[in-house]
C-alpha positions in Angstrom: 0.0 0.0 0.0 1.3 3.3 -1.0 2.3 6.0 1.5 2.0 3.1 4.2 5.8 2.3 7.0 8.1 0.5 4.8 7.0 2.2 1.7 9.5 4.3 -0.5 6.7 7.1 -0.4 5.9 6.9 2.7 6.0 9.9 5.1 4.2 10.2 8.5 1.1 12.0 8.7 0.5 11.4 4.5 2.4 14.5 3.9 5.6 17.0 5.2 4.5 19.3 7.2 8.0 22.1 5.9 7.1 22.2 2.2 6.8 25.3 0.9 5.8 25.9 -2.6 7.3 29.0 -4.6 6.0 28.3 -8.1 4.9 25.4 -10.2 8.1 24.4 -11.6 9.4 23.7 -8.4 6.5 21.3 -8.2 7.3 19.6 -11.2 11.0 19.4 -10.2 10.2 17.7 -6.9 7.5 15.0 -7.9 8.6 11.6 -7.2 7.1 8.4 -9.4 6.3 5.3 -7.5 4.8 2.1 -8.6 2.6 -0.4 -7.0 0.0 -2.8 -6.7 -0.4 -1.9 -10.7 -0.8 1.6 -9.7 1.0 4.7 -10.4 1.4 7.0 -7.9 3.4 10.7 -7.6 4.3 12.5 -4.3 4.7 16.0 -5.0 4.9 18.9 -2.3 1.3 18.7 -0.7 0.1 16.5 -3.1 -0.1 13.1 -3.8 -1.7 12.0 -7.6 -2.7 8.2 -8.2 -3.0 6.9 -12.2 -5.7 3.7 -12.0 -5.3 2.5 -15.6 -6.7 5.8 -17.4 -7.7 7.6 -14.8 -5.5 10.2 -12.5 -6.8 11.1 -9.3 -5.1 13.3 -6.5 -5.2 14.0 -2.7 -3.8 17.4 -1.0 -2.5 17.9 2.3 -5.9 19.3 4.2 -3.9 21.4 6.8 -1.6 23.2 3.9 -3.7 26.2 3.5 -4.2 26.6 7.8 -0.7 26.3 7.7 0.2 28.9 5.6 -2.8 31.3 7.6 -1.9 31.3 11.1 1.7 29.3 11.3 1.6 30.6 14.9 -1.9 29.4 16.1 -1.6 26.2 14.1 -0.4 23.0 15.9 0.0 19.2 13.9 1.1 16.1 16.5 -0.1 12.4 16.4 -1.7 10.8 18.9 -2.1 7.2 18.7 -2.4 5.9 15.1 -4.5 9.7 13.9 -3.0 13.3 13.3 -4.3 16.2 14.8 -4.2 19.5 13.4 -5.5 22.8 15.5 -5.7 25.9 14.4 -6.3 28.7 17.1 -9.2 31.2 16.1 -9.7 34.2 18.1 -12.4 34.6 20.7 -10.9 31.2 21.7 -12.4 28.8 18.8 -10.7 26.2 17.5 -10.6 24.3 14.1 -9.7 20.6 14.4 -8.9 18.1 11.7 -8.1 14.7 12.2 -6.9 12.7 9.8 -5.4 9.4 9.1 -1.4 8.5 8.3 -1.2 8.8 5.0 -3.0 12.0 5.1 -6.6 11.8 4.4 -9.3 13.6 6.2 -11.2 12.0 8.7 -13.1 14.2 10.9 -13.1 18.2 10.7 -14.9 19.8 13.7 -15.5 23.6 15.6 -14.4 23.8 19.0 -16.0 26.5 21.1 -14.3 28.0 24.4 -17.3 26.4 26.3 -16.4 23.1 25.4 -18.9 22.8 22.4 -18.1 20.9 19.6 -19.8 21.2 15.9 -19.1 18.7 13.4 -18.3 20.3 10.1 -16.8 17.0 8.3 -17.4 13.9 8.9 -15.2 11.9 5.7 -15.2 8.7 8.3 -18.8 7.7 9.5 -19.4 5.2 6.7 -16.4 2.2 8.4 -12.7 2.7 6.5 -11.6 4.4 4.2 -11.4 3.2 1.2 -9.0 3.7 -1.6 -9.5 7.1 -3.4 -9.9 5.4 -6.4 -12.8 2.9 -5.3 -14.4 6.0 -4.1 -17.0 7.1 -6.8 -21.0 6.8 -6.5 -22.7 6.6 -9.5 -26.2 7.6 -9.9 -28.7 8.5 -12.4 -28.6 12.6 -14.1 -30.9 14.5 -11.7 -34.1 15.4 -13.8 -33.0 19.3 -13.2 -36.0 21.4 -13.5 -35.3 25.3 -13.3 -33.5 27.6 -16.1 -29.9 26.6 -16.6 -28.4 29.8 -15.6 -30.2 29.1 -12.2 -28.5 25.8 -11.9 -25.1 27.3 -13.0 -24.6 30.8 -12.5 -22.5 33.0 -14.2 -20.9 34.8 -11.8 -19.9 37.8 -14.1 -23.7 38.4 -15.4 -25.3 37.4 -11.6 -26.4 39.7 -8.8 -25.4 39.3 -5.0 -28.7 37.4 -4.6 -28.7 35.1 -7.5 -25.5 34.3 -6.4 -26.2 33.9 -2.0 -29.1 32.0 -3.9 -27.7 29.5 -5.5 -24.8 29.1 -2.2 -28.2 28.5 -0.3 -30.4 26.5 -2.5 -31.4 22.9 -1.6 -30.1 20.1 -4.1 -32.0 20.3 -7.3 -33.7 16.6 -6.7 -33.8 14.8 -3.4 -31.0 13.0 -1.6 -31.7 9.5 0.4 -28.7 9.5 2.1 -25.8 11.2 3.4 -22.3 11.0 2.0 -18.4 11.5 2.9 -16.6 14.2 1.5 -14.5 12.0 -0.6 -17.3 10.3 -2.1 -18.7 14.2 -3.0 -15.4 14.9 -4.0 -14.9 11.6 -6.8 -18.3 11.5 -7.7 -20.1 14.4 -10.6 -23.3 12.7 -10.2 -23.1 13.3 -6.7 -22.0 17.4 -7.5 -24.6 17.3 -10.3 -27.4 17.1 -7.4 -26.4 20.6 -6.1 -26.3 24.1 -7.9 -23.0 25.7 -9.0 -21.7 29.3 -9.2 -19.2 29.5 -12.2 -16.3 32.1 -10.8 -15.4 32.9 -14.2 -14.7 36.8 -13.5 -11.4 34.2 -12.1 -8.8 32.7 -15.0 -5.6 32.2 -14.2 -2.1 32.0 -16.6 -1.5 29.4 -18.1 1.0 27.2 -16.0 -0.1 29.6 -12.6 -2.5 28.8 -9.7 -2.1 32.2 -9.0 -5.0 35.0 -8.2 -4.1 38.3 -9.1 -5.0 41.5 -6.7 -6.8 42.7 -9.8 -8.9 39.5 -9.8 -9.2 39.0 -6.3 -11.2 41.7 -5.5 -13.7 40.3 -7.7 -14.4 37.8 -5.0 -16.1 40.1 -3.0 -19.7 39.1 -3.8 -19.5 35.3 -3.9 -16.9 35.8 -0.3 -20.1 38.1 1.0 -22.7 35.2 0.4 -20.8 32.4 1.6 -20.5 34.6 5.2 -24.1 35.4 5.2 -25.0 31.6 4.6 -22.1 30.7 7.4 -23.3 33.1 10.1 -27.2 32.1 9.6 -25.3 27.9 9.6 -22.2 27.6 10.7 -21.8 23.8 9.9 -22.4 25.4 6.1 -19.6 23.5 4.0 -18.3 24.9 0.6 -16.4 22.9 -2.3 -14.3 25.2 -4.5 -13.4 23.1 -7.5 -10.4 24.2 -9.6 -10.0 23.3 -13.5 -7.3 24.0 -16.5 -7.6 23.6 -20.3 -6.4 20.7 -22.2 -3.1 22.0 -22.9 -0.3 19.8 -20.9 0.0 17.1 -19.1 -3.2 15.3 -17.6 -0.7 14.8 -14.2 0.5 19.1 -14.3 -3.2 19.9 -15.1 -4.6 17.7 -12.0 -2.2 19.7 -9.6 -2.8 22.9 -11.1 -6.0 22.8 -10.9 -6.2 21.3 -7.5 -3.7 24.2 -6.3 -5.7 27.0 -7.9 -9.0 26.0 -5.8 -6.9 26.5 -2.5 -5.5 29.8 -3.8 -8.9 30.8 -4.3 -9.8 29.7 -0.9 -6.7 31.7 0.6 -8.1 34.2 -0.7 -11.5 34.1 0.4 -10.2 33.8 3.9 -7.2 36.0 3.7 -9.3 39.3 2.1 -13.1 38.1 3.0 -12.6 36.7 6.2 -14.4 33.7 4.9 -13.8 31.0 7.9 -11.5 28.3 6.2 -13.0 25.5 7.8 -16.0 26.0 6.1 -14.4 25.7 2.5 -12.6 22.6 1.1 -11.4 22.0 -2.4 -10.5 20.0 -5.3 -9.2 19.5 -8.6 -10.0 18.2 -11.9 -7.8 19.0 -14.2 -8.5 18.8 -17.7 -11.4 16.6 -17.1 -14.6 19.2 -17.7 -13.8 21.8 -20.4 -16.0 24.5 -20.4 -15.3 25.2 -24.0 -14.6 22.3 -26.0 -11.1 23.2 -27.2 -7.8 20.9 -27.1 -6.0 24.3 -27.5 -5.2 27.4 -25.0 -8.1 28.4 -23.3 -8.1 30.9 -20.4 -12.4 30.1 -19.6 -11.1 26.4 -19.0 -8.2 28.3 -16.4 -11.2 28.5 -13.8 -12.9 27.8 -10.5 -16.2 27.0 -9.4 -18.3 27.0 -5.9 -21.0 24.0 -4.6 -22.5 24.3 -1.8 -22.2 20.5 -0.5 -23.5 20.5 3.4 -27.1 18.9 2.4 -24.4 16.3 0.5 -22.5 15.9 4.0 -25.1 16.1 6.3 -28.3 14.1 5.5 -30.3 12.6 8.6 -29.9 13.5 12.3 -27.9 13.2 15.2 -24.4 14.5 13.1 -24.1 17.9 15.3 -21.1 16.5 17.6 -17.7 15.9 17.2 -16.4 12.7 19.4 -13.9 14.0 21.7 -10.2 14.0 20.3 -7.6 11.6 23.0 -6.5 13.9 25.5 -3.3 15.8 24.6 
């Protein structure tokens, strides 16, 4: 098993917790190729991508963008076989995420000064993990009923309440069950059951995951919705998904992509005040073009928002976090 004691690619807690990443070249320079169990897998600096047959997948370290926020308030140390990440908030909250040794997330959860504890995510409810790349649902297309600019909105034509309605609505047809966050994560049928705000007023160079001041001030409507819906639920949970064109490499395009949702994320928290544990993010690469090209394209460079909490947090009785082992 990859990333596992005894592994060439292994490293405790799934990722290091030193890397820092000045531009995407050095990512490139630093990624490592293993192979096993007829996979193929690459350890990059907070990333690691697995190829099953013609498919790439990826995983990111969850604690790299509270990291880079607060390096003072943040803490990472194992206790028995988990890591625990916690990052200080002021007025004495706390953001908690557990997750396993090779670095997925397992629990992500509030902690109040009174001792209250909210469960944001819950990625371990449904028994082990399994392998990222055994972790897709497939359902039928939801029968999607209202205009498609209501289902997908385009952020540069939409108002501040199409857009905090859309980052409020319920999914677009029912949902039986609830489901992890890597499940949501693998899984477009899953996303296709919630509506999405395209943050095209967002493109990005080609080969950057960076946000420009110019363009980050553009976040200012979609960063005002998400902290209106937060404040009135704070267990609200938001996936930013990051995309590229075709050009490149389908490996360099997954970790592009996956790295330009967390900038935008940064963002959001950094300028907004957005609260980071209520965003997560993910990558696809190459895999959904916006416009059908195989050539340049900066409206393929591009982001977009889901709200996923009804995804995460069908039924009752999900409101508390089990108590971390002493420390």
């Amino acid at each position: 098993m990859f990333s596992a004691p005894g592994q060439p690619g292994y490293v405790p807690g799934g990722f290091r917790q030193d890397d820092n990443v000045r531009s995407f070249d050095q990512v490139v320079r630093e990624r490592r190729e293993y192979n096993e169990d007829g996979r193929t897998y690459y350890r990059e600096p907070g990333r690691i991508i697995v190829r099953d047959r013609d498919s790439y997948l990826i995983r990111h370290d969850e604690n790299e963008r509270f990291r880079a926020l607060d390096p003072r308030g943040y803490r990472f140390v194992q206790q028995g076989a988990d890591f625990y990440s916690y990052l200080d908030r002021p007025g004495g909250q706390q953001v908690v995420t557990v997750t396993a040794d090779d670095g997925r997330m397992l629990r992500r959860y509030l902690r109040y000064r009174d001792g209250r504890e909210v469960m944001l995510i819950d990625n371990s409810y449904a028994g082990p993990i399994r392998p990222i790349y055994e972790d897709v649902v497939v359902l039928p297309p939801p029968d999607i009923r209202i205009p498609r600019d209501r289902y997908i909105v385009d952020y540069a034509q939409a108002d501040a309440g199409e857009v905090y309605e859309a980052l409020t609505a319920p999914p677009v047809v029912p949902v039986e069950r609830r489901y992890t966050l890597d499940q949501i994560r693998n899984s477009p049928d899953l996303r296709a059951r919630m509506r999405a705000v395209d943050i095209n007023a967002i493109t990005f160079d080609t080969g950057s995951f960076t946000v420009t001041p110019e363009q980050a001030a553009k976040l200012s409507v979609i960063a005002a919705a998400m902290n209106r819906a937060i404040q009135a639920n704070p267990r609200e949970v938001f996936l930013i998904e990051g995309f590229t064109d075709a050009v490149g490499s389908a490996i360099d395009n997954l970790s592009l992509s996956d790295r330009r949702a967390q900038s935008v994320a940064t963002v959001l928290t950094e300028q907004f005040r957005v609260p980071p544990e209520n965003l997560t993010t993910q990558g696809y690469g190459e895999q959904y073009l916006k416009v059908n090209t195989q050539g340049p394209s900066r409206e393929n460079r591009r982001v977009v928002v889901q709200r996923i909490t009804p995804l995460l947090q069908q039924g009752e009785g999900q409101g508390q976090a089990a108590p971390p082992p002493p420390r």
